[in-house]
Structure formats: C-alpha cells, structure tokens
OpenMM code with the backbone's topology and positions (N, CA, C; nanometers):
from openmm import Vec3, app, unit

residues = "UNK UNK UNK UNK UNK UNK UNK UNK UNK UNK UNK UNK UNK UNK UNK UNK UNK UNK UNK UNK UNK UNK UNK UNK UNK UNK UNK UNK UNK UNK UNK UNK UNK UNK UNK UNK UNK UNK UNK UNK UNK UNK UNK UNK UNK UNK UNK UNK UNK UNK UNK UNK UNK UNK UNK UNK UNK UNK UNK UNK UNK UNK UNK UNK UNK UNK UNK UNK UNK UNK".split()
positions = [
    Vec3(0.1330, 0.8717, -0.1849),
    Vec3(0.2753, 0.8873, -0.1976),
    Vec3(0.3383, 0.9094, -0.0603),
    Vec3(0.2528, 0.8637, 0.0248),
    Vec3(0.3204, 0.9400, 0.1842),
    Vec3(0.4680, 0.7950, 0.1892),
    Vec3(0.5397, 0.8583, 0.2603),
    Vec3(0.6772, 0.8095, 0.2843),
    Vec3(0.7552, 0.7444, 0.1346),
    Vec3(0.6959, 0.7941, 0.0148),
    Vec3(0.7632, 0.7674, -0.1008),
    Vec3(0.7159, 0.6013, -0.1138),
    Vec3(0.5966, 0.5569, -0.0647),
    Vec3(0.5162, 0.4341, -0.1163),
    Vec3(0.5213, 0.4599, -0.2615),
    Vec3(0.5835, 0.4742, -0.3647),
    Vec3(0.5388, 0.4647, -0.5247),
    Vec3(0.4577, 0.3820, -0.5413),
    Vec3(0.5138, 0.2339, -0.5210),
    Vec3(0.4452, 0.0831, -0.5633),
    Vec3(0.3208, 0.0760, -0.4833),
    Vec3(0.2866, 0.1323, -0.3962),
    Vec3(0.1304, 0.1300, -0.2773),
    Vec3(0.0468, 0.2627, -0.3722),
    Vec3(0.1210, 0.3742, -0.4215),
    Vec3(0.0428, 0.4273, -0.5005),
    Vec3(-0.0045, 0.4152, -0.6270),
    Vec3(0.0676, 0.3434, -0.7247),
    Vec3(0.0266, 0.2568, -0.8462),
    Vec3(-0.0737, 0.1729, -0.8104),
    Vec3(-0.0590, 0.1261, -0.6990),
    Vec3(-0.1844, -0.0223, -0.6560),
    Vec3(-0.3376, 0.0718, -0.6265),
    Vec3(-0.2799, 0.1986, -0.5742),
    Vec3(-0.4322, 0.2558, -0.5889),
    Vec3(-0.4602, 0.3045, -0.7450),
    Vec3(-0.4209, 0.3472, -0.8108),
    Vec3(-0.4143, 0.4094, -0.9402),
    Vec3(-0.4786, 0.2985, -0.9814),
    Vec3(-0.4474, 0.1535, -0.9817),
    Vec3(-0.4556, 0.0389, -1.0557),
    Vec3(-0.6289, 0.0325, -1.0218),
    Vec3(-0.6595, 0.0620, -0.8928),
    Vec3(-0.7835, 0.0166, -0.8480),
    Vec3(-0.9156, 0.0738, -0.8914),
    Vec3(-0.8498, 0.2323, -0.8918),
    Vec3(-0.9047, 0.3560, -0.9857),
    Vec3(-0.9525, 0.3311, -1.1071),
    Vec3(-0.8382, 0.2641, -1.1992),
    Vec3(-0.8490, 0.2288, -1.3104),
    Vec3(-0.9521, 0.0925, -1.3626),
    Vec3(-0.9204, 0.0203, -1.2419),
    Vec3(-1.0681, -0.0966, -1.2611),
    Vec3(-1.1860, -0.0623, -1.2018),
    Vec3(-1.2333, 0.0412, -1.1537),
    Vec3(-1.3737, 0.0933, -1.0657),
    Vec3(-1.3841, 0.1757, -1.1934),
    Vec3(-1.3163, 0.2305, -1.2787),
    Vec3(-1.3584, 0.2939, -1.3892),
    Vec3(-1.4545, 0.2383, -1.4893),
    Vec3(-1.3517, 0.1074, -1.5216),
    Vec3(-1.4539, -0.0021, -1.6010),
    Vec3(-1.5690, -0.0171, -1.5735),
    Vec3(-1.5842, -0.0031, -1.4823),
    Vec3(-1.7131, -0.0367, -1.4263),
    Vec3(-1.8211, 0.0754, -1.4226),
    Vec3(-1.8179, 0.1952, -1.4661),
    Vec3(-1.8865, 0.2971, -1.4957),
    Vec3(-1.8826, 0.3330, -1.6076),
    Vec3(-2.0254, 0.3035, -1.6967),
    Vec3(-2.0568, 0.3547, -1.7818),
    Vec3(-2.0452, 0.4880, -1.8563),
    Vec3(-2.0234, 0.6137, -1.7382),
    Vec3(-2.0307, 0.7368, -1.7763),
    Vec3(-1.9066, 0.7782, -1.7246),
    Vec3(-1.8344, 0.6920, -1.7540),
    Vec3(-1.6757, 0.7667, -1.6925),
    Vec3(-1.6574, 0.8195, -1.7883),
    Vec3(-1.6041, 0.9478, -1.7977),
    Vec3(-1.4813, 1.0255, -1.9083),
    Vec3(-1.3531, 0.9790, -1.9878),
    Vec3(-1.3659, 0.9198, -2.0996),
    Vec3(-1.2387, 0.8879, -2.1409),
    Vec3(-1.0958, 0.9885, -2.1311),
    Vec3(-1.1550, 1.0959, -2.1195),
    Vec3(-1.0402, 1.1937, -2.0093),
    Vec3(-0.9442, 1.1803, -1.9360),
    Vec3(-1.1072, 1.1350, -1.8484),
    Vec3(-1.0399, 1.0949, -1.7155),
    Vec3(-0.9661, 0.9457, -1.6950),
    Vec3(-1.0061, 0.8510, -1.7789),
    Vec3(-0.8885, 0.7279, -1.7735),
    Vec3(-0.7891, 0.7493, -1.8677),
    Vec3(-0.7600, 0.8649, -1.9248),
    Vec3(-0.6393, 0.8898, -1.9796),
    Vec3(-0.5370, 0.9398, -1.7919),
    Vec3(-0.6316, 1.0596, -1.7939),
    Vec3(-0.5609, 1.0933, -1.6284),
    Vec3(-0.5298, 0.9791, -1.5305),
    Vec3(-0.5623, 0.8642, -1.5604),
    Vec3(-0.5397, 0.7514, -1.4691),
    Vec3(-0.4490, 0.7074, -1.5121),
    Vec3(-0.4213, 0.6547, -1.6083),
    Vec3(-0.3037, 0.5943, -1.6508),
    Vec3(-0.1383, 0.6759, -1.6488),
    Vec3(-0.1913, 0.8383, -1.7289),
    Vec3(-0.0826, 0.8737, -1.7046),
    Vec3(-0.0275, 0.9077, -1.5234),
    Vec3(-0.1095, 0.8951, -1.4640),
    Vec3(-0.0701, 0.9311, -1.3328),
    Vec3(0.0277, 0.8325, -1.3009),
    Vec3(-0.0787, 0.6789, -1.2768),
    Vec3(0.0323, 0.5798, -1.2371),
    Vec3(0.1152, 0.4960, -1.3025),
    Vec3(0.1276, 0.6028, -1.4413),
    Vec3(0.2670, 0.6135, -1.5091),
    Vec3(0.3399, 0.6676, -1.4059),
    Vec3(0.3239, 0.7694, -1.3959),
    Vec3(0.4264, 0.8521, -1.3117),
    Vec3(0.5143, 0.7656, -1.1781),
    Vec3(0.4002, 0.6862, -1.1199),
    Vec3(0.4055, 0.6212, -0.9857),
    Vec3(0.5384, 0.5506, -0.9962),
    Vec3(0.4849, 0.4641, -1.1027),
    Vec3(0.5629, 0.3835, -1.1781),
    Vec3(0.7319, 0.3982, -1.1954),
    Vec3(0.7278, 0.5265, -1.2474),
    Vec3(0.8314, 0.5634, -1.3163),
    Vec3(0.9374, 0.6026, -1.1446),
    Vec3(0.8915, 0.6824, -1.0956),
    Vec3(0.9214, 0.6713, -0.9591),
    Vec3(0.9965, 0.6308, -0.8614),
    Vec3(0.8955, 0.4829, -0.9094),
    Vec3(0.9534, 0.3440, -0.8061),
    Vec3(1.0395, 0.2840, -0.9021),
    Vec3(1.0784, 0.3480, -0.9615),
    Vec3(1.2143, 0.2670, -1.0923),
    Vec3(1.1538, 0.1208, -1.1932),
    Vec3(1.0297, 0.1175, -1.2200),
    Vec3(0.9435, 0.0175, -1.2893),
    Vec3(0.9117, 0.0735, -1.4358),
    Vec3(1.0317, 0.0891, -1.5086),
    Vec3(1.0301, 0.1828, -1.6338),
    Vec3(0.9247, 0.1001, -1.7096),
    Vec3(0.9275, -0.0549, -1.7455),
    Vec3(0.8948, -0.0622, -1.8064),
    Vec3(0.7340, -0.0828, -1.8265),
    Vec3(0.6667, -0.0929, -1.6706),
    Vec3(0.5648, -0.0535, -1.6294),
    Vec3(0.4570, 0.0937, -1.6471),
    Vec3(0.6265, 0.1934, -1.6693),
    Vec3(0.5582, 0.3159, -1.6507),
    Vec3(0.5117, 0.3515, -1.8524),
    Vec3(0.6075, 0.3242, -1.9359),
    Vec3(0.6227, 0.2782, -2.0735),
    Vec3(0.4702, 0.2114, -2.1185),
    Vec3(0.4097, 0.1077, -2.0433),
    Vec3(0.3576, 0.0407, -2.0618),
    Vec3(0.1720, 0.1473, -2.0601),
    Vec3(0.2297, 0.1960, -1.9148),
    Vec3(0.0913, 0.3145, -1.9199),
    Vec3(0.0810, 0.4132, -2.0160),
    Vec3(0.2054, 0.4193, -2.0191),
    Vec3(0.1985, 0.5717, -2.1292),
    Vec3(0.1723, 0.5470, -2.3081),
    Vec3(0.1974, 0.4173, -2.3063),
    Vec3(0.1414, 0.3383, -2.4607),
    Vec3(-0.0048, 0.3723, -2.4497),
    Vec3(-0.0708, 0.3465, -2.3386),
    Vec3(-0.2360, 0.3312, -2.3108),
    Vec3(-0.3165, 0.4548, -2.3312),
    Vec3(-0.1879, 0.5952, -2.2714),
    Vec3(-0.2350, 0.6845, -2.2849),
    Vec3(-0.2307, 0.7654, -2.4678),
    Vec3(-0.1292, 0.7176, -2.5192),
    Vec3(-0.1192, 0.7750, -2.6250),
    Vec3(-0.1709, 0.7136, -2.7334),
    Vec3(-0.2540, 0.5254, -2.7052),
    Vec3(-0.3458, 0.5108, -2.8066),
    Vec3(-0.4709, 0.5160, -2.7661),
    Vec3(-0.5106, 0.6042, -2.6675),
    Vec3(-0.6412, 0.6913, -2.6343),
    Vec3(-0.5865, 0.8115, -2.6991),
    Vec3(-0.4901, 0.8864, -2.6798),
    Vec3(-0.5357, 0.9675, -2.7010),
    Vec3(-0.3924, 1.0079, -2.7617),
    Vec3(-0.3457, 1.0241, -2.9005),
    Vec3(-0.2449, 1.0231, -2.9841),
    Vec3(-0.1656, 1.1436, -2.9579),
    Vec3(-0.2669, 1.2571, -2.9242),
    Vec3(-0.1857, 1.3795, -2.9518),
    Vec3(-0.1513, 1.4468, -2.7554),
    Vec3(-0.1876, 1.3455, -2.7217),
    Vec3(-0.1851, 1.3842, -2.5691),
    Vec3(-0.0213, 1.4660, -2.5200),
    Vec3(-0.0402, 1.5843, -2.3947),
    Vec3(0.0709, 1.6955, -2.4449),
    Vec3(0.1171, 1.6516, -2.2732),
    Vec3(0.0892, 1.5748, -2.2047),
    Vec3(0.1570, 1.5389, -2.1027),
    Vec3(0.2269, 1.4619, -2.0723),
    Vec3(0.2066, 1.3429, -2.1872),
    Vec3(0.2705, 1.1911, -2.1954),
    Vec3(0.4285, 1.2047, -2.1520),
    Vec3(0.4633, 1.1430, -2.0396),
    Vec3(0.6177, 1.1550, -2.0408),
    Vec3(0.7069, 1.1329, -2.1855),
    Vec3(0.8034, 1.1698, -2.2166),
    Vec3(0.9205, 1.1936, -2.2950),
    Vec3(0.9468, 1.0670, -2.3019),
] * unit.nanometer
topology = app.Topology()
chain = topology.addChain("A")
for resn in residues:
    res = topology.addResidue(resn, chain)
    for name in ("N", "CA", "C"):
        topology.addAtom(name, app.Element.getBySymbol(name[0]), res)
C-alpha cells in the first residue's frame, strides 16, 4: 500500500491467491483472509465491483464470515 498503490496491492493479493492453489495444505482460512483483504484493496482503488466480487468468494467459503464488508 506504500504511496496508496491499491491496484499494485490487489496484484499482490492476486498472486497470493494463485501460490495458494498450489499448496495442498493451505488453510481454507487463510484464502478466505486473501480474498477478503484484496477486497479491501479493491474497494480502495474505487473497483467496487471487483471488491463485491471478492467478498461473494469470501462468503461462499465461508457463509457466516463476521468481517465481510457491508
């Protein structure tokens, strides 16, 4: 997030999120924490419907999730 990069920090989030796939013993937790993060990024850099889009991902992992943006 240095100098308010949003869109450079979603692109890491994004990268996060595909090195995940790729591990067998990742935490479905923790790619909930991925998504909602660069929701956030998202939301940020004014890419609502991007950020919408993560937070669908997070809440059909995980339905009752208590962080999901509003």
């Amino acid at each position: 997030m240095n100098k308010e990069d949003y869109n450079g920090a979603a692109d890491k989030w994004t990268e996060c999120i595909d090195l995940s796939s790729q591990i067998s013993t990742f935490k479905l937790r923790d790619k909930i924490t991925l998504y909602n993060n660069r929701s956030g990024m998202y939301q940020r850099a004014g890419r609502d419907d991007l950020s919408l889009t993560d937070i669908d991902c997070v809440l059909a992992l995980s339905p009752l999730h208590l962080k999901s943006r509003a």
